[in-house]
N, CA and C atoms as a LAMMPS dump frame, in Angstrom:
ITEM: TIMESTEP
0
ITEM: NUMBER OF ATOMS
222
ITEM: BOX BOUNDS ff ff ff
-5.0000000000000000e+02 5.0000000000000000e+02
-5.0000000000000000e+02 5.0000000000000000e+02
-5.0000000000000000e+02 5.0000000000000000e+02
ITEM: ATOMS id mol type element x y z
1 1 1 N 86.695 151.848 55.455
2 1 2 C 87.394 152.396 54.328
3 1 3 C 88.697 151.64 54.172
4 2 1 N 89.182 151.293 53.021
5 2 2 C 90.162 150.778 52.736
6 2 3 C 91.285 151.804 51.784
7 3 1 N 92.469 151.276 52.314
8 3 2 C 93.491 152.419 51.706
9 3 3 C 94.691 151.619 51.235
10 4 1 N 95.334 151.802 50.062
11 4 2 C 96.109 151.169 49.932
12 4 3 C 97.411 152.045 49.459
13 5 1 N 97.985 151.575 49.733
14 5 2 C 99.487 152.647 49.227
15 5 3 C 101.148 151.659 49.025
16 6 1 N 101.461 152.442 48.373
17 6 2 C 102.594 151.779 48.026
18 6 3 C 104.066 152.449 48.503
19 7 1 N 104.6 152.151 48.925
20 7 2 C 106.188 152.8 49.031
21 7 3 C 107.088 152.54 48.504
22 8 1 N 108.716 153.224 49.167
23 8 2 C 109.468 153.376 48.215
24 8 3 C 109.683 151.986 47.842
25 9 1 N 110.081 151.142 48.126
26 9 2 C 110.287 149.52 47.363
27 9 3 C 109.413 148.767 46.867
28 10 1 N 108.639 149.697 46.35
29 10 2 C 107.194 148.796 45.839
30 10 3 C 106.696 148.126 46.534
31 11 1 N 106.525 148.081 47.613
32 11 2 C 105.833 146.879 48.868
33 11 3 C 104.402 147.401 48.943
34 12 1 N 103.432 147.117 48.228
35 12 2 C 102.134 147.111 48.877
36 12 3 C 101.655 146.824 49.788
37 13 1 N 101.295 148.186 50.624
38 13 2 C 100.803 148.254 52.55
39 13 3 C 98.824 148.756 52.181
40 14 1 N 98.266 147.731 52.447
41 14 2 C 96.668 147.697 52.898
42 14 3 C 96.187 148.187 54.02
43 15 1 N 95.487 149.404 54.27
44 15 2 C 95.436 149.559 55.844
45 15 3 C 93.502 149.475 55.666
46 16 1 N 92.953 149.37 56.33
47 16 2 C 91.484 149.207 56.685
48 16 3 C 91.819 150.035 57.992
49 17 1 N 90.944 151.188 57.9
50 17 2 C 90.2 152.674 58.826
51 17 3 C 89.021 152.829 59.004
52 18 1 N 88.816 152.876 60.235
53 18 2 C 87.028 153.458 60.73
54 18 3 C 87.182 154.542 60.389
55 19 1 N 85.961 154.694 59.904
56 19 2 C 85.363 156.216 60.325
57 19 3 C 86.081 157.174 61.194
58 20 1 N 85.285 156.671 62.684
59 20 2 C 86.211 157.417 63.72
60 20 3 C 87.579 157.636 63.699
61 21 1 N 88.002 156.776 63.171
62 21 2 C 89.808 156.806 63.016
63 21 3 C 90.023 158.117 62.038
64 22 1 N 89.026 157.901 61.07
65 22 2 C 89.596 159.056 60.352
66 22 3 C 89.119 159.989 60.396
67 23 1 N 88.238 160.808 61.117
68 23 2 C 87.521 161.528 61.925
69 23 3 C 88.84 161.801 62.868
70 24 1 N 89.251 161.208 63.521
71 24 2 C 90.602 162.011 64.802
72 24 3 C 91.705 162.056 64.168
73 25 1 N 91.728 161.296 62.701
74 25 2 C 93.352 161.991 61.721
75 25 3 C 93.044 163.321 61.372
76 26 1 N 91.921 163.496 61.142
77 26 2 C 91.449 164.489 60.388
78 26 3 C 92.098 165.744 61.347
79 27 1 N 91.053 165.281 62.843
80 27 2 C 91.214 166.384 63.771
81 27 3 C 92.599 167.089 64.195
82 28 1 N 93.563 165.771 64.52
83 28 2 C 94.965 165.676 64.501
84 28 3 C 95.366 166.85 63.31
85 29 1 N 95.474 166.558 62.309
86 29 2 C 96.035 167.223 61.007
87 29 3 C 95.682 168.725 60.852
88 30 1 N 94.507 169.111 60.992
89 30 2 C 93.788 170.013 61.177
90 30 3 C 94.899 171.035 62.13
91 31 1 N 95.005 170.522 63.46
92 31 2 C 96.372 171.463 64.366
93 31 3 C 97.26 171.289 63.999
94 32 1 N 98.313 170.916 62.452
95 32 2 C 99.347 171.401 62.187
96 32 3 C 98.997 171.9 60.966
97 33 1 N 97.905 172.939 61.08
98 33 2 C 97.67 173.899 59.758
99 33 3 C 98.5 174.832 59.348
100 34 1 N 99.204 175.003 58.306
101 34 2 C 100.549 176.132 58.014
102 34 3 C 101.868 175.193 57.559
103 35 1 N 101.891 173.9 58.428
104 35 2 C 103.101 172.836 58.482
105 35 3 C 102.907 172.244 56.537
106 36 1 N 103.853 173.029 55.964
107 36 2 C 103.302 171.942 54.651
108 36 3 C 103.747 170.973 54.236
109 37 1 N 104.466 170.472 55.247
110 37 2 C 104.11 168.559 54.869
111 37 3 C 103.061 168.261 55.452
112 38 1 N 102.057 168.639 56.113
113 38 2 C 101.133 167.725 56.383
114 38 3 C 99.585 168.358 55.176
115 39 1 N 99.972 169.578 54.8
116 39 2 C 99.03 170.116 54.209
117 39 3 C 97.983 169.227 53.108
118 40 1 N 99.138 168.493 52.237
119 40 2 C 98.565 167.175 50.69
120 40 3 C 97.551 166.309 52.187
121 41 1 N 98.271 165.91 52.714
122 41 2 C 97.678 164.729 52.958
123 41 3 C 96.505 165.251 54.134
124 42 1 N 96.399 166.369 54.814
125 42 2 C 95.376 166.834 55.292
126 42 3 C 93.971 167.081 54.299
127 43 1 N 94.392 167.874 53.219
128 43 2 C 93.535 167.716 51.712
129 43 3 C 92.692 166.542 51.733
130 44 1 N 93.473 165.347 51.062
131 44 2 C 92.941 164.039 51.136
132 44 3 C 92.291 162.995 52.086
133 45 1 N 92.811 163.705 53.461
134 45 2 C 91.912 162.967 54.577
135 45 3 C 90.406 163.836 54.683
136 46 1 N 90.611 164.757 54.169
137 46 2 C 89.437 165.822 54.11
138 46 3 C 88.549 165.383 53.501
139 47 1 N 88.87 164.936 52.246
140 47 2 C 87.959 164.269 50.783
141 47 3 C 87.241 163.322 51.338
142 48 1 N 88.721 162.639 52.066
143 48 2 C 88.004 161.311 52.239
144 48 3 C 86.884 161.303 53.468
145 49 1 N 86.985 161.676 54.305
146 49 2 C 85.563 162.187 55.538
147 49 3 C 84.602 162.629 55.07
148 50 1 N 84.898 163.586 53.266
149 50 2 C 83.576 163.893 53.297
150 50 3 C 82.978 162.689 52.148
151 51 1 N 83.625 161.913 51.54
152 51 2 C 82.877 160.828 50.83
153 51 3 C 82.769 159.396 51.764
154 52 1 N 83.359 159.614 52.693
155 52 2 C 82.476 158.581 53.716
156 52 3 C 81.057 158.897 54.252
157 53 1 N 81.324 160.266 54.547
158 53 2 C 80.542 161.041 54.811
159 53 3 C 78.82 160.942 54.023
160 54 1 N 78.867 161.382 53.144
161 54 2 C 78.01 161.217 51.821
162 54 3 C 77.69 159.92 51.393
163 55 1 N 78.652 159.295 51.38
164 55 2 C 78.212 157.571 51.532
165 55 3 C 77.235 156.959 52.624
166 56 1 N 77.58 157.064 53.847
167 56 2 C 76.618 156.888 54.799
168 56 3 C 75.504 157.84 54.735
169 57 1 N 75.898 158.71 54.495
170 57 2 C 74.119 159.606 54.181
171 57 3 C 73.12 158.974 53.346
172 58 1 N 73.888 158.477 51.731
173 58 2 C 73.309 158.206 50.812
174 58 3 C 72.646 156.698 51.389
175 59 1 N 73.237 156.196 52.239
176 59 2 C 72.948 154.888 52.645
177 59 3 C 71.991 154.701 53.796
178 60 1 N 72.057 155.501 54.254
179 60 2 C 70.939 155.92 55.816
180 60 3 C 69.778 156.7 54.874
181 61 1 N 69.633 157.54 54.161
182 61 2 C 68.398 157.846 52.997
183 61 3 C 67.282 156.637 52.741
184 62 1 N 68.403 155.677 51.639
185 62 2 C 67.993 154.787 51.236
186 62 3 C 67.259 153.641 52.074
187 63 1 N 67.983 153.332 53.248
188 63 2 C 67.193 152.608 54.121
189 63 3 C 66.135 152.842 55.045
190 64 1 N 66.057 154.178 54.703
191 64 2 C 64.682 155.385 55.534
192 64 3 C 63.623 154.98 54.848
193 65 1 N 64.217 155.06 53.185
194 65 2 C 63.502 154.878 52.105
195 65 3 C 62.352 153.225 51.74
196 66 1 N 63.313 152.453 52.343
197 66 2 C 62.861 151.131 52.085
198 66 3 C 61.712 150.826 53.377
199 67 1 N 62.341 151.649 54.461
200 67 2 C 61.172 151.021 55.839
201 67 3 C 60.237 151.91 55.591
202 68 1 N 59.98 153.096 54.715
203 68 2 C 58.511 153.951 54.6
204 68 3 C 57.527 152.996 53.628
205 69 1 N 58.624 152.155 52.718
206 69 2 C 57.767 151.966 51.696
207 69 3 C 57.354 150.664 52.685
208 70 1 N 58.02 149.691 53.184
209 70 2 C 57.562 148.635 53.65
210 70 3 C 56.354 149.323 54.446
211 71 1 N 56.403 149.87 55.527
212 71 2 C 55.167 150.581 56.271
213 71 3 C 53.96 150.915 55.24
214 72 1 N 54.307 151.38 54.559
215 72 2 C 52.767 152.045 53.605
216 72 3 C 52.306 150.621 52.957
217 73 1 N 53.307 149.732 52.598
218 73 2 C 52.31 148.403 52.039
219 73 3 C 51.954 147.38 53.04
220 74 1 N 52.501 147.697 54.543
221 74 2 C 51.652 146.962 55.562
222 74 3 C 50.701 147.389 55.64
């Protein structure tokens, strides 16, 4: 996953995240539930786990999909 964000001086910062990485932000964030500065950005790490999430599903489907069909035309 790629993330990009900008700060206060306009400096564009690129970060590239595993999965797992964001899987243990998640977990992290999760134990300062109530704290609301971390609340927005707990939200959005949320989203984002579950459309990685759904992405690799949709993508592990599809390639289930392609080795049944290859099998049935061997």
């Amino acid at each position: 996953m790629k993330y990009e964000y900008t700060n206060e001086n306009d400096v564009p910062v690129k970060i590239t995240i595993t999965y797992r990485e964001l899987v243990l932000l998640e977990r992290l964030l999760s134990k300062q539930e109530g704290d609301w500065r971390y609340d927005e950005i707990h939200g959005d790490v949320k989203d984002a786990v579950k459309q990685v999430t759904d992405a690799m599903s949709t993508h592990y489907q599809f390639k289930q999909y392609r080795l049944e069909q290859e099998t049935n035309n061997a």
